[in-house]
C-alpha positions, 0 to 999 in steps of 0.5 A, spaced: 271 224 653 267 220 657 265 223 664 262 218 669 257 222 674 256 217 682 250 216 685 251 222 692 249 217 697 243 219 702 244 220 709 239 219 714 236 224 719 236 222 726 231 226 728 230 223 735 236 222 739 234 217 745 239 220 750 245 226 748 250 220 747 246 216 742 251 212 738 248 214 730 250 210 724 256 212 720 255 216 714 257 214 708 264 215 707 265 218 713 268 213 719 268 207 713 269 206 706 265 209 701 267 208 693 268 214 690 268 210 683 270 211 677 263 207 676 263 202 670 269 197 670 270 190 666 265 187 663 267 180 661 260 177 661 253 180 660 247 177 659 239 177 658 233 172 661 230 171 656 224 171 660 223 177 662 228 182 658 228 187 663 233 183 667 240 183 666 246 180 669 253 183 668 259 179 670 265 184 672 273 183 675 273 183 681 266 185 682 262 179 682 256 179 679 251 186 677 244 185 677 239 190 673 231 190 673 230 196 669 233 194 663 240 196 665 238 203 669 241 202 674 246 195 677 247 193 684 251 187 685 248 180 686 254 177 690 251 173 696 256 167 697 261 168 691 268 168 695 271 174 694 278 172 692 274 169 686 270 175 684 273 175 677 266 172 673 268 171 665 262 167 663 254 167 665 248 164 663 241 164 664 236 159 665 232 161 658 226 159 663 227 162 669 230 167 670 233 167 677 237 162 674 243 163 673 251 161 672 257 164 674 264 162 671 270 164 674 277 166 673 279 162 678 275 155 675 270 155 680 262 154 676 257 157 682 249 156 681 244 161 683 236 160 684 234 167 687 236 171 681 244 172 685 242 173 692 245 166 694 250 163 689 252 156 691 259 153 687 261 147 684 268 143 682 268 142 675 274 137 675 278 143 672 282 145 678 283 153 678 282 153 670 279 160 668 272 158 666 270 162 659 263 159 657 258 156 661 253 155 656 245 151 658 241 146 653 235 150 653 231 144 651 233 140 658 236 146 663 239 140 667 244 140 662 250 145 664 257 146 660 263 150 662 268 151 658 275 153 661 282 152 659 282 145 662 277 144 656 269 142 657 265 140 663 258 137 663 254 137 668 246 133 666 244 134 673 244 142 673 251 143 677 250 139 682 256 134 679 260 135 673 265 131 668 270 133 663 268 132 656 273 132 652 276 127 648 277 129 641 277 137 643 283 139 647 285 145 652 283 152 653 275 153 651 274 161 650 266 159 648 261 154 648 253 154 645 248 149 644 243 147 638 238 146 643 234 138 643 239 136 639 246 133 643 250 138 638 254 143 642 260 147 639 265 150 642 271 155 640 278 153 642 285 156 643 285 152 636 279 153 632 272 150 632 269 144 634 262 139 635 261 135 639 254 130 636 253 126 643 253 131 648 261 132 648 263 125 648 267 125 642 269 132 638 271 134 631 275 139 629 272 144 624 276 149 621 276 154 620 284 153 622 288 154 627 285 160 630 283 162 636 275 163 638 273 167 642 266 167 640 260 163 638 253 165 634 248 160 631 243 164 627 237 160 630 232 161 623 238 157 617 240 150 619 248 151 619 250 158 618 254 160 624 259 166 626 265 165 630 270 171 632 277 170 634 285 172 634 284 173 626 278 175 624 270 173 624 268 167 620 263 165 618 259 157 614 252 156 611 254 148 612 256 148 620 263 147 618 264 144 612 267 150 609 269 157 611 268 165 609 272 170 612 267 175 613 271 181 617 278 182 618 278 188 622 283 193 624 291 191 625 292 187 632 285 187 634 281 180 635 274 179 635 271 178 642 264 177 641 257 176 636 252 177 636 246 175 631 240 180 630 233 174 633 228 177 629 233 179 623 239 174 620 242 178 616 244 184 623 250 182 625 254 186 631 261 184 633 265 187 638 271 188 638 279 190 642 279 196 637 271 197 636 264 195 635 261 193 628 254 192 625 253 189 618 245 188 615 247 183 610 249 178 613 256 179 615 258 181 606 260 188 610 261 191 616 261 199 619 263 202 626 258 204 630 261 208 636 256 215 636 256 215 644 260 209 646 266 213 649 270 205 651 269 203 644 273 197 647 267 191 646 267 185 650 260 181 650 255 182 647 247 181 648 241 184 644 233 184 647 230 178 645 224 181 645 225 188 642 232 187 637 233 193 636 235 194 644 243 192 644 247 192 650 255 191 650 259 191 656 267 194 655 274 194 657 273 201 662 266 203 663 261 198 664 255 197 660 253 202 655 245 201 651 243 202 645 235 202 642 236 203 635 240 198 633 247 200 635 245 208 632 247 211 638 250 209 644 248 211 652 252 209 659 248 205 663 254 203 669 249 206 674 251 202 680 256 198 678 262 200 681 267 195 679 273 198 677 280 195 678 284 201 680 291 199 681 293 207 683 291 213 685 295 221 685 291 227 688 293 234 687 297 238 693 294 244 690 288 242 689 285 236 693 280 235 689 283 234 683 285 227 683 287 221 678 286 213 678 289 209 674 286 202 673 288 194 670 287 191 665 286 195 659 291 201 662 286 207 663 286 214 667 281 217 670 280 224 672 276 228 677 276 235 679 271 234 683 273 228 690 271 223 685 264 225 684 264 225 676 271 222 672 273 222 666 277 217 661 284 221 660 287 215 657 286 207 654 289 202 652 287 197 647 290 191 650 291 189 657 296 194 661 296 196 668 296 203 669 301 201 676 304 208 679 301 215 678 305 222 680 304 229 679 310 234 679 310 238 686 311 244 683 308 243 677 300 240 677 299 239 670 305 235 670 303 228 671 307 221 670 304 215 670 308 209 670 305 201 666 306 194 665 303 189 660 300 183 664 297 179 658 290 177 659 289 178 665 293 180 671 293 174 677 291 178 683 298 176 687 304 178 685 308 170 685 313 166 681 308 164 677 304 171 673 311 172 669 309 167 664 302 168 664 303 177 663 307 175 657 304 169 653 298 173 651 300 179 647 308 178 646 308 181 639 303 186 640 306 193 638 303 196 644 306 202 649 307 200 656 312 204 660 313 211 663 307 216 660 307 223 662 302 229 660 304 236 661 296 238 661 293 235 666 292 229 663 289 231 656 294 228 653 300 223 654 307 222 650 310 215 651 317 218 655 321 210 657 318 203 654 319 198 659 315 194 664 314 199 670 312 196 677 313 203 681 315 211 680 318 216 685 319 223 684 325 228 688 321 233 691 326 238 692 328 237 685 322 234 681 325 235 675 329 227 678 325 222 677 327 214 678 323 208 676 322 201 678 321 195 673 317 189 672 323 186 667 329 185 672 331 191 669 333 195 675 332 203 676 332 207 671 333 215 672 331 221 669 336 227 670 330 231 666 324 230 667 323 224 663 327 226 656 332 222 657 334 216 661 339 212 664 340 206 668 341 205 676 342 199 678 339 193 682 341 190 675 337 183 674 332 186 679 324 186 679 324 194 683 316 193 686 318 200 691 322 206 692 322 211 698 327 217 700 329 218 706 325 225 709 331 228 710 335 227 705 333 225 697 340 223 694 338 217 700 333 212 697 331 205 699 329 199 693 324 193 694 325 188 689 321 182 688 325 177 683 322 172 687 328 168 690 333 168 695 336 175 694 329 179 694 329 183 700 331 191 701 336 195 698 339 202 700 343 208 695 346 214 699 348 216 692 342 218 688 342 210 686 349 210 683 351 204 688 346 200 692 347 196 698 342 190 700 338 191 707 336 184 707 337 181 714 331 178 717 327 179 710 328 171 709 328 173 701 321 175 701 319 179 696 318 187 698 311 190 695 312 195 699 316 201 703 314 206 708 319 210 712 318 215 718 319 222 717 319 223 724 324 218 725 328 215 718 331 209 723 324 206 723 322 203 716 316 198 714 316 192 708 310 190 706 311 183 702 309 177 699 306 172 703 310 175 710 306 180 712 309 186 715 316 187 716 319 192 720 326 196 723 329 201 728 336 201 725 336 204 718 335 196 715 340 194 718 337 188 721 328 186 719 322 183 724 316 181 723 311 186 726 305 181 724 301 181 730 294 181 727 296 181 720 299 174 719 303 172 713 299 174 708 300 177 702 301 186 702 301 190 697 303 197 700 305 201 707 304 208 709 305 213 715 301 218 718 306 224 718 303 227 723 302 221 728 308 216 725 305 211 731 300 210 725 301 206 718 296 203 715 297 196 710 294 194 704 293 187 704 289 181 700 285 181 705 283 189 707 286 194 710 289 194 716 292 199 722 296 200 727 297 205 732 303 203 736 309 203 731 307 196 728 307 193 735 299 191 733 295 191 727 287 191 726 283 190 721 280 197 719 276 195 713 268 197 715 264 199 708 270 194 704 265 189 701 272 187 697 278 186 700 283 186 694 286 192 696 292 194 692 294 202 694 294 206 700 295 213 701 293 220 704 290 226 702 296 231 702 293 237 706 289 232 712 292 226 714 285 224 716 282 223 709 284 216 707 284 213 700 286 206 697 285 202 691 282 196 690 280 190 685 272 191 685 270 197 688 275 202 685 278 208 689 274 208 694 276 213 700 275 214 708 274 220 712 276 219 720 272 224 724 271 220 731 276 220 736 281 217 737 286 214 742 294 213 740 297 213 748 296 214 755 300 215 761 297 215 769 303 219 772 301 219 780 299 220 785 292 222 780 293 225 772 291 220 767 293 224 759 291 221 753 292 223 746 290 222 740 286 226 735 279 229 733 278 229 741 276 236 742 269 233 742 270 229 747 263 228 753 264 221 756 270 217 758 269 209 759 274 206 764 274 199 764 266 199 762 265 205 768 264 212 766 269 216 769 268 223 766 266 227 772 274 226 772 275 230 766 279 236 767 281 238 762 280 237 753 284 239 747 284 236 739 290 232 741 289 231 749 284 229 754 286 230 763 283 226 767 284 227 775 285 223 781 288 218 784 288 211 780 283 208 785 278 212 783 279 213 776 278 205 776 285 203 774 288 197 776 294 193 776 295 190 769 292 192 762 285 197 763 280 199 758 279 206 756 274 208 751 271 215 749 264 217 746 264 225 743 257 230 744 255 226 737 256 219 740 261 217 736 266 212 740 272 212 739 277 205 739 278 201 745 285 203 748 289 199 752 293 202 758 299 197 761 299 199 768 
C-alpha cells in the first residue's frame, strides 16, 4: 500500500505589523483553497529534453503541464496560457534541440506550443475540431516540422505550429501514436486499425499490418534500420524489415493492452513496455519479458521515458500516483510525484467520529484513497485496472469501518460534462471488458473491498437513523436500487428507465426522499417518494426538463430545496418542489454539479460548478464566486466537515481534494431598528476591532460583540446610513476583513 506524504506549506512570519489592522495574506488553507492531494494523479504523457535530461515534462488530466529540473524530484506546474477546461494533456514533445521547446496535445483537439519551457504556452487549431490529440511528434532533422496525431487523423505543420494541414490520405481516423525517422520524410503512425508509413511527410499512407489492432504505441530502435516495436489492444509486435512482417513478441496478461515502449538508446536489446496490467523489461530484444513492480505501487503504466544520457535512468508515469523513477533499470522503483497535484477526485467522505480520517475516491481508473491524518499523507486502498469513476463515497454512522462506495465505467476517458453525448463514448471503449463497476463495500476501514451490486452507480444515500437502509442511483437508466440490509441483497426502487445523479432525505423524516434524474430529455426534472421509494412523484414545474446533478434540502426549513443542473444553473423552491426558479443571479446558466447548505446557517449554500465554487448568504437570492487559491475550476463535490460547518472540502479535476477553513468574519444579516440600534449577524465575529460603514469608520459606536452578533449605537445619521443600500464591512484585531454586506434601508 502506497502512502503519498504532501509537501506542508510554509507560512510566512509577519514580524512588523505597520498598524494594529494591517491586513495579512491568507495562509494556505486558511480563508482560501489549498490542495490537500492526494499527490500524483494521470500521467498520460511524459517526456525527457534531450538536451538537457534533468528537465522533464509530464502531461496530466486535468492538471495541465508539470515541469521538473531536478530529474523529477520535485514538479510544479507549467500552465501559463492552457485554458483551464482543456487541461487534460495526452500528448508531449520536446524540441530535441532546445529544451524549452515543447508541445501539448490535448484531449479537447487543441496542439499548444511553448518556447520558455511552460511558462507561456500559445495554441493552435489543427483542422480536427475538438478531436483528443494523442501523438504529437517533431522531425528531429528540421524542428519546424510538427505532427499531431488525433481521432480526426494526422495533421502537419512545416512551419513549427504556426499553421497546420490534415495529412491523411491512405491513413484514416483515430491516430493513438506518431514517431518519425528523422531527415528521411518517413513517419509511422498507430491507428485504431493497425500501423501505417507515410514515405512523403504524410501525403500519402500505407497500411503495414500487423492486422486490424489498435496502437497505442510506437518505438524505433534507432541502431537496426527496420526494426520497430508497436503496442496495442492485443499485444506488442514487433518487425526487422519495417513492416514487411510481424512477430508477436508479448501477449500480456488477459484484458490488459499495451500503452507504451520503450527501447533502451545505448542497449537494443533492453526493451520496457508498460502496460494496464503492469510494467515489463526484456534483455533480448523482446524474445521474453518479465515484470518489474519492486516499488511501483500503481503498476498502471501509461508512457514511458528513459534518460538518453544515463539509460539505466527510467521514468514511467501511471493511472494513479504520478511519476515514479528508477536508476537501475527498472530493478526498483521510487515515487516521485512531489508537487504534482493532479488528482481527479470525484468524491470525498469524512469520518464523523474521526475528522481526520477521510476517503477520496478518484476518475479514471476508479482508485480510493485514505488518509488518517486531514490529508496530509494518503494511502491507495483500491484500483482498478480500467477506466471507472469512483462517483459517490459514505461511511455507515454507527459504524466507521463501514465504507460504501459507489462507481460507473466511463470507457477511456470521462468527458468533463455530463450531456447527451458521454452515453456513448463511456461504453464504446471497454464494453466486453469483464471489470467490476457497481456498489463496493469495505468493513475494515478500506482495506478490502466486496463487490455487493453491479450496475452503473451515479449516487449512494445511507438512512442515518437506520443505516442498515441504503438507496442507490444509476448511470444505466436503471432507476433506484435498495438495500434492506446493508448491501447483502438488492431490490428495485423505482424511477424505471431513469439516470438517478442525486438522493437527499427529508431532515425530518427518512422514509421522504427526493431523486434528481438527468436521462437528458423532457421528463428530466425532481422526483419525490413518502414511502421509502415504493412510489415516486415528479416535482419538475419550472425545471424546464433540466437534468438535475444535484439536491440540497434545508434542515431548518425542508420547504426550501436547491437543484443543481445541467446547464441551468441553480434552481430553487419554498414549496416542497411543488413549483422551481431559477436563483442564477451570479451563477448564470452554467453547468453545476452539486449543492450543499451550511446546517448551522441555512442562509448559506455553497455551488459546485464547471466554473468554481460559488456561495450564497441569502438563501439563493445572490451567488458569488468563492474560488481564491482554486487554479482549476473543475470542481465536482462540495461538502462540509461533519464536526464544523467552517471547514470546507470539494473535489476537483486537477487539483484533487482540496479544502477551505473559514476564519475571517463574516456577515450574513442586518437590521437598523430606530431610533438608533444596528445588529448584524454572522460568525466568527468575536474579534470583531473595526466597523467600516459605507467607507467610514464607525467603530466608536460598537456597543456590543459576540461569535454570532455585533451592536452598534446611534441614530442612523450618525451611524452613516442612508436611504437606499449601505455598505458595512468588518476587520478583526488580525486585520482580516470580512465581506461586504449590504443593508437596504
Amino acid at each position: 500500500m502506497q502512502t503519498i506524504t504532501r509537501s506542508l506549506p510554509r507560512f510566512l512570519l509577519l514580524v512588523i505589523l505597520i498598524t494594529p489592522f494591517h491586513i495579512i495574506p491568507a495562509e494556505a488553507g486558511v480563508d482560501q483553497w489549498t490542495s490537500i492531494g492526494p499527490e500524483g494523479g494521470v500521467v498520460h504523457a511524459l517526456v525527457i529534453a534531450p538536451s538537457n535530461p534533468n528537465i522533464l515534462y509530464a502531461g496530466t488530466s486535468g492538471g495541465g503541464v508539470y515541469k521538473s529540473t531536478d530529474g523529477g524530484a520535485s514538479w510544479a506546474a507549467a500552465n501559463g496560457g492552457l485554458i483551464e477546461d482543456i487541461a487534460h494533456i495526452l500528448s508531449l514533445v520536446v524540441d530535441p534541440s532546445n529544451a524549452n521547446r515543447v508541445y501539448a496535445g490535448t484531449w479537447d483537439g487543441f496542439v499548444y506550443k511553448s518556447t520558455d519551457g511552460g511558462a507561456h504556452w500559445s495554441s493552435g487549431s489543427i483542422g480536427q475540431g475538438n478531436a483528443s490529440i494523442h501523438a504529437v511528434e517533431i522531425d528531429s532533422a528540421d524542428p519546424n516540422i510538427v505532427y499531431a496525431g488525433g481521432n480526426e487523423g494526422c495533421s502537419r505543420s512545416m512551419n513549427g505550429g504556426s499553421s497546420w494541414g490534415l495529412a491523411t490520405s491512405g491513413l484514416g481516423k483515430s491516430v493513438w501514436s506518431v514517431a518519425a525517422d528523422s531527415g528521411t520524410g518517413t513517419v509511422y503512425a498507430g491507428t485504431s486499425h493497425g500501423f501505417f508509413k507515410t514515405s512523403n511527410r504524410g501525403a500519402t499512407w500505407d497500411n503495414l499490418g500487423p492486422g486490424d489492432v489498435a496502437i497505442y504505441s510506437v518505438a524505433l530502435d534507432r541502431s537496426s534500420a527496420g526494426v520497430i516495436y508497436v503496442g496495442g489492444s492485443n499485444g506488442l509486435f514487433k518487425t526487422t524489415n519495417a513492416g514487411g512482417s510481424w512477430v508477436k513478441v508479448m501477449s500480456g496478461p488477459p484484458d490488459s493492452y499495451v500503452r507504451a515502449v520503450a527501447i533502451d538508446p545505448a542497449n537494443s536489446t533492453r526493451l520496457y513496455a508498460a502496460t494496464s496490467a503492469g510494467v515489463y523489461r526484456s534483455t533480448n530484444a523482446g524474445a521474453t519479458w518479465t515484470t518489474i513492480h519492486t516499488g511501483l505501487t500503481d503498476i498502471h503504466g501509461r508512457t514511458l521515458a528513459i534518460d538518453p544520457s544515463k539509460p539505466d535512468t527510467v521514468y514511467v508515469g501511471t493511472s494513479n500516483l504520478g511519476v515514479f523513477k528508477s536508476v537501475n533499470g527498472g530493478d526498483n522503483w521510487q515515487l516521485m510525484s512531489g508537487g504534482i497535484t493532479n488528482t481527479f477526485a470525484f468524491s470525498v467522505a469524512i469520518d464523523r467520529a474521526n475528522p481526520n480520517v477521510m476517503y477520496a475516491g478518484m476518475g479514471d481508473d476508479g482508485s480510493i484513497f485514505k488518509s488518517t491524518d486531514g490529508g496530509v499523507s494518503w494511502s491507495m486502498l483500491r484500483q482498478s485496472r480500467f477506466s471507472t469513476f469512483v462517483a459517490a463515497l459514505v461511511i455507515d454512522p454507527s459504524n466507521s469501518n463501514v465504507i460504501y462506495a459507489g462507481t460507473f465505467s466511463g470507457g477511456i476517458y470521462r468527458p468533463f460534462r455530463l450531456d447527451e453525448q458521454r452515453r456513448a463514448r463511456n461504453v464504446e471503449a471497454f464494453a466486453a471488458v469483464d471489470d467490476f463497476y457497481g456498489v463496493l463495500k469495505s468493513t475494515d476501514g478500506g482495506a478490502t473491498w466486496a463487490d455487493v451490486k453491479r450496475d452503473s452507480i451515479q449516487c449512494l444515500l445511507l438512512d442515518p437513523a437506520h443505516p442498515n437502509i441504503i438507496y442507490a442511483g444509476t448511470f444505466s437508466s436503471s432507476g433506484v436500487w435498495k438495500s434492506t440490509d446493508s448491501g447483502a441483497s438488492w431490490a428495485a426502487s423505482g424511477l424505471a428507465d431513469r439516470s438517478v445523479a442525486s438522493l437527499a432525505f427529508d431532515p425530518a423524516n427518512s422514509m421522504t426522499l427526493y431523486a434528481g434524474t438527468n436521462e437528458f430529455d423532457d421528463a428530466d426534472g425532481v422526483s419525490k417518494s413518502t414511502d421509502g421509494g415504493a412510489t415516486w412523484t415528479d416535482l419538475h414545474a419550472g425545471l424546464n426538463g433540466r437534468a438535475v446533478n444535484g439536491l440540497a434540502i434545508d434542515p431548518s426549513s425542508p420547504q426550501r430545496m436547491y437543484a443543481a443542473t445541467n446547464n441551468g444553473g441553480v434552481y430553487k423552491t419554498v414549496n416542497g418542489g411543488a413549483s422551481w426558479q431559477q436563483a442564477n443571479t451570479g451563477v448564470s446558466d452554467r453547468f453545476t454539479n452539486e449543492v450543499i447548505i451550511d446546517p448551522l446557517y441555512p442562509n448559506v449554500a455553497y455551488l459546485a460548478t464547471e466554473g468554481g465554487i460559488f456561495r450564497t448568504i441569502d438563501y439563493g437570492e445572490h451567488w458569488s464566486s468563492f474560488v481564491t487559491g482554486l487554479t482549476n475550476t473543475n470542481v465536482w463535490n462540495v461538502t462540509l466537515s461533519p464536526v464544523s460547518s467552517k471547514l470546507v472540502y470539494a473535489t476537483t479535476i486537477g487539483m484533487g481534494v482540496v479544502q477551505q477553513q473559514i476564519t475571517r468574519p463574516e456577515i450574513f444579516s442586518g437590521t437598523f431598528e430606530a431610533p438608533k440600534k444596528l445588529t448584524l449577524g454572522g460568525r466568527n465575529l468575536g474579534d470583531v476591532a473595526r466597523v467600516m460603514i459605507n467607507d467610514t469608520d464607525r467603530t466608536d459606536h460598537l456597543v456590543g460583540v459576540s461569535e454570532t452578533t455585533v451592536q452598534l449605537k446611534g441614530k442612523a445619521k450618525n451611524l452613516g446610513l442612508k436611504t437606499g443600500n449601505n455598505t458595512i464591512q468588518f476587520i478583526d484585531s488580525r486585520g482580516k476583513t470580512s465581506n461586504v454586506f449590504t443593508l437596504a434601508r
